[in-house]
Backbone as numpy.savetxt, mean C-alpha at the origin, in Angstrom:
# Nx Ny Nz CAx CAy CAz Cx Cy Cz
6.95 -16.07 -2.39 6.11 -14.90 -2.39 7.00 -13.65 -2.39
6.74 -12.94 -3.27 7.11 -11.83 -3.57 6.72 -10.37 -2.99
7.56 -9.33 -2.53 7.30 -7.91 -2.02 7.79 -6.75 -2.86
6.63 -5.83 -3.16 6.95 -4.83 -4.34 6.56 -3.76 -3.48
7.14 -2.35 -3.89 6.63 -1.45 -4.26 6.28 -0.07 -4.96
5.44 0.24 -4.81 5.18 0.99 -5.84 4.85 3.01 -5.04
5.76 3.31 -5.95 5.82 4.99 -5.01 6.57 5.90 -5.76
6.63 7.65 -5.35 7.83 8.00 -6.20 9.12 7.66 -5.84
9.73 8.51 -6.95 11.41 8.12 -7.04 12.07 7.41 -5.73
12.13 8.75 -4.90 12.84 8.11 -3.97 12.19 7.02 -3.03
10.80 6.90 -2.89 10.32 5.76 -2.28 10.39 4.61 -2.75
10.06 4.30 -4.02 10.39 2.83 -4.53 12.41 2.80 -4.70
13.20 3.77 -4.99 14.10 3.57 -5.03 14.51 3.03 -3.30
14.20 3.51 -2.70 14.69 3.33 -1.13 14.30 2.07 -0.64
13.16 1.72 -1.11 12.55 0.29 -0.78 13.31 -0.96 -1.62
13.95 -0.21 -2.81 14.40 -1.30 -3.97 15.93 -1.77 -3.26
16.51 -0.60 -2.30 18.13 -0.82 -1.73 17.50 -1.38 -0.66
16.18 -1.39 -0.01 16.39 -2.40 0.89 16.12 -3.48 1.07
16.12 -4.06 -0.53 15.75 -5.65 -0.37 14.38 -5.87 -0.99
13.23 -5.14 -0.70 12.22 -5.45 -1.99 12.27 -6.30 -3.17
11.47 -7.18 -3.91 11.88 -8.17 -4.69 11.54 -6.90 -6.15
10.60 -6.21 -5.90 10.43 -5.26 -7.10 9.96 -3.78 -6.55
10.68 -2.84 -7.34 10.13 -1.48 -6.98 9.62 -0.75 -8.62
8.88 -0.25 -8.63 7.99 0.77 -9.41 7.81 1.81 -8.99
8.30 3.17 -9.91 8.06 4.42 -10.03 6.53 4.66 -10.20
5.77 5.19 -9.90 4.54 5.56 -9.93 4.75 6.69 -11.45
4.34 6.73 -12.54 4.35 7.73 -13.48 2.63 7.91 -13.61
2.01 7.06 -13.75 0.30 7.77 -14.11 -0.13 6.68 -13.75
-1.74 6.78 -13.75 -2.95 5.93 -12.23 -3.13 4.61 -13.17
-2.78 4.83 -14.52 -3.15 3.87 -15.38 -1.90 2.64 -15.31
-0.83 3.35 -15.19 -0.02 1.96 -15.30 0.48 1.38 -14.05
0.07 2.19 -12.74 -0.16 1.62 -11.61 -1.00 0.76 -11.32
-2.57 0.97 -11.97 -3.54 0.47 -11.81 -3.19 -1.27 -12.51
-2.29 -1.23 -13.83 -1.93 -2.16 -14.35 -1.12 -3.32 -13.29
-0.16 -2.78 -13.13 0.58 -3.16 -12.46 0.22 -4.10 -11.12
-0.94 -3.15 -10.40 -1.51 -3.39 -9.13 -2.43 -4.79 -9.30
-2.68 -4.73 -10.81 -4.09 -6.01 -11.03 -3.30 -7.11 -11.10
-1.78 -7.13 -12.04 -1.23 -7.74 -12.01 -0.71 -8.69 -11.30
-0.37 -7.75 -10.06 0.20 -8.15 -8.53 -0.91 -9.28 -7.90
-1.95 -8.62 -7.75 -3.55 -9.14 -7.19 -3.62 -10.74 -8.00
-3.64 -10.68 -9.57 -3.68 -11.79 -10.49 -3.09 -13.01 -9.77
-1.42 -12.49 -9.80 -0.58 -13.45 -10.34 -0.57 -14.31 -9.10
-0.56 -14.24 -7.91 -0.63 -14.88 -6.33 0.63 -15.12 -6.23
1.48 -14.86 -6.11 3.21 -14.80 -6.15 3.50 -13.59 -5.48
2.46 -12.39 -5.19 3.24 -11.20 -4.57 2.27 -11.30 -3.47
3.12 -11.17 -2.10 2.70 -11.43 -0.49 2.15 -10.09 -0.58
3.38 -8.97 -0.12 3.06 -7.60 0.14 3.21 -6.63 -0.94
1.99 -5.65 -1.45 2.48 -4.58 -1.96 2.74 -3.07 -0.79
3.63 -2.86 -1.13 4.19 -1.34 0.06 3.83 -0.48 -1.28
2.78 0.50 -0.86 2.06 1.72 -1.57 2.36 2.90 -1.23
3.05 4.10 -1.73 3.16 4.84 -0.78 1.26 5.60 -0.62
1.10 6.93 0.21 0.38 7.15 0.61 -0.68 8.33 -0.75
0.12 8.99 -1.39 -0.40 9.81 -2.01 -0.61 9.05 -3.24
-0.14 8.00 -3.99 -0.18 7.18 -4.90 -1.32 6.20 -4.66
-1.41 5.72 -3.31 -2.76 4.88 -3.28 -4.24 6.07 -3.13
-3.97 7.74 -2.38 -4.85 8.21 -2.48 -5.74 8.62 -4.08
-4.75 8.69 -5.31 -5.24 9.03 -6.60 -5.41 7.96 -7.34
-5.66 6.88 -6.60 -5.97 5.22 -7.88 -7.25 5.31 -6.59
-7.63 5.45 -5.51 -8.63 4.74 -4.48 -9.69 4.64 -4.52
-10.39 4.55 -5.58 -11.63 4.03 -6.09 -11.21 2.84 -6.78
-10.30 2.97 -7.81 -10.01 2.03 -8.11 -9.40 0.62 -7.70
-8.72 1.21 -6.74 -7.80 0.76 -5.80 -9.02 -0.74 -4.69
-9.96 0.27 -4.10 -10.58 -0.27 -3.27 -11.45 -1.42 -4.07
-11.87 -0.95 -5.39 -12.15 -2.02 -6.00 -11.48 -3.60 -6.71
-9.95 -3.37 -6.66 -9.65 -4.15 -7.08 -9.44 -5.55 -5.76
-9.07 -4.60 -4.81 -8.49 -5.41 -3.31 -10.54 -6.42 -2.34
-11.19 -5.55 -3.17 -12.34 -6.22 -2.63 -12.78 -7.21 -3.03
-13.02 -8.32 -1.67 -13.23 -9.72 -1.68 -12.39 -10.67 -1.67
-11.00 -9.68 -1.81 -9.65 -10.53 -1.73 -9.36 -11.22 -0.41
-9.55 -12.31 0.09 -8.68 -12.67 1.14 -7.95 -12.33 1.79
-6.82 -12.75 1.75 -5.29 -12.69 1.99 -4.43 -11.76 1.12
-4.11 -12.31 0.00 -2.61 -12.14 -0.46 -3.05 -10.93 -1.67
-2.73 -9.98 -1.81 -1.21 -9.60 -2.05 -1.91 -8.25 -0.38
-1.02 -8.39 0.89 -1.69 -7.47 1.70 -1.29 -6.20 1.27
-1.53 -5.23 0.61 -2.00 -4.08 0.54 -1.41 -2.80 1.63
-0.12 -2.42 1.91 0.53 -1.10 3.16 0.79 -0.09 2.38
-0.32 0.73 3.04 0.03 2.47 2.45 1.11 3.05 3.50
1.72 3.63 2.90 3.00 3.94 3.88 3.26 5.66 3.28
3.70 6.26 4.08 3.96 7.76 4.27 5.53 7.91 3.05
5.31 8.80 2.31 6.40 9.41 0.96 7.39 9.91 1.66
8.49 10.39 1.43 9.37 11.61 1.91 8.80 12.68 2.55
7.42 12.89 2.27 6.91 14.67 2.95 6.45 13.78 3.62
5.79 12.49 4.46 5.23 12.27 5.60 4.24 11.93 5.31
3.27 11.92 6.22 1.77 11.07 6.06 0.85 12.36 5.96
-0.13 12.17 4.91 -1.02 12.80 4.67 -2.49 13.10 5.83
-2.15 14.43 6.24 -2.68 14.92 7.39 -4.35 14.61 7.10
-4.72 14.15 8.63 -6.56 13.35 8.81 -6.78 12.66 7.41
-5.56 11.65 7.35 -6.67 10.44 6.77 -6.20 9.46 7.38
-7.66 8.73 6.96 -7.73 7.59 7.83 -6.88 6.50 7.84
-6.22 5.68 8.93 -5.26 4.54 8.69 -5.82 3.13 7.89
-5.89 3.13 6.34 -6.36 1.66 6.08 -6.00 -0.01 6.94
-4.87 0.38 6.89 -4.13 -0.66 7.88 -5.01 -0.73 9.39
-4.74 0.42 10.36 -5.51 0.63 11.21 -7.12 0.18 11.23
-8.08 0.25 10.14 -9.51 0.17 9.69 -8.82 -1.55 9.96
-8.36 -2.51 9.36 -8.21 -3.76 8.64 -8.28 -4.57 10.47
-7.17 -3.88 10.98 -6.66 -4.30 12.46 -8.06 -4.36 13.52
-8.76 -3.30 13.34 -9.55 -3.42 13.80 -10.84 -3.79 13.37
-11.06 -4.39 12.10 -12.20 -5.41 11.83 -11.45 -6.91 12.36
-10.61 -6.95 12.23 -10.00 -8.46 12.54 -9.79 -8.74 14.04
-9.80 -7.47 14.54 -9.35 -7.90 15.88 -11.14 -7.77 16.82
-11.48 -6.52 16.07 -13.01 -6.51 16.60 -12.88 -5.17 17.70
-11.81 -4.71 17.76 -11.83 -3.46 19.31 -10.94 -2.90 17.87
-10.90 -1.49 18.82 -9.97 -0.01 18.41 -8.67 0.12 19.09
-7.97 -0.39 18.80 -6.45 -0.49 19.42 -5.51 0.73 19.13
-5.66 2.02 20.62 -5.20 3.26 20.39 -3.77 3.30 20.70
-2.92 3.95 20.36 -1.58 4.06 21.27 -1.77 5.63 21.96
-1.65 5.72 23.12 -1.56 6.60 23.91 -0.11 7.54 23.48
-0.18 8.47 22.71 1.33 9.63 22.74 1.38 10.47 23.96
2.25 10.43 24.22 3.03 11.18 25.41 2.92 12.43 24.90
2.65 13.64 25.88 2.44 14.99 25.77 3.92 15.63 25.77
């Protein structure tokens, strides 16, 4: 099982030096979208690592392709070079807590 991902430059490049089996430049929603069905298809890729602003401009599409899927390929939106995109919601976080059934907060220190 295979781990890709897909982000700009420096995110898929950074993920590609650390061992990732494949990294992809994000250039337009269409050949991501390709790419992403691909991944979903083939059952050979475990994890796709998404960055965050790249899964926000496919996410209609996005949500449609991953629905009804099981398991595999799991699906991590992860924060670009500028950071995580301020009040949105954690998909990961949403997933954790249908599976687990509670809201599992971490308390930050003031």
């Amino acid at each position: 099982m295979k781990i890709v991902a897909i982000g700009g430059e420096y995110f898929a490049e950074g993920f590609s030096l650390a061992g990732v089996n494949e990294s992809h430049v994000h250039e337009d929603e269409h050949l991501t979208l390709r790419l992403l069905t691909e991944f979903v298809e083939s059952g050979d890729v475990a994890v796709v690592l998404i960055s965050e602003d790249v899964a926000e401009s496919i996410r209609f599409e996005l949500n449609k392709l991953i629905e009804g899927k099981e398991l595999y390929p799991i699906i991590v939106e992860l924060p670009d070079a500028k950071g995580p995109i301020k009040g949105k919601e954690d998909p990961l976080e949403e997933k954790i807590k249908r599976a687990v059934g509670i809201d599992i907060t971490l308390k930050e220190d003031s």
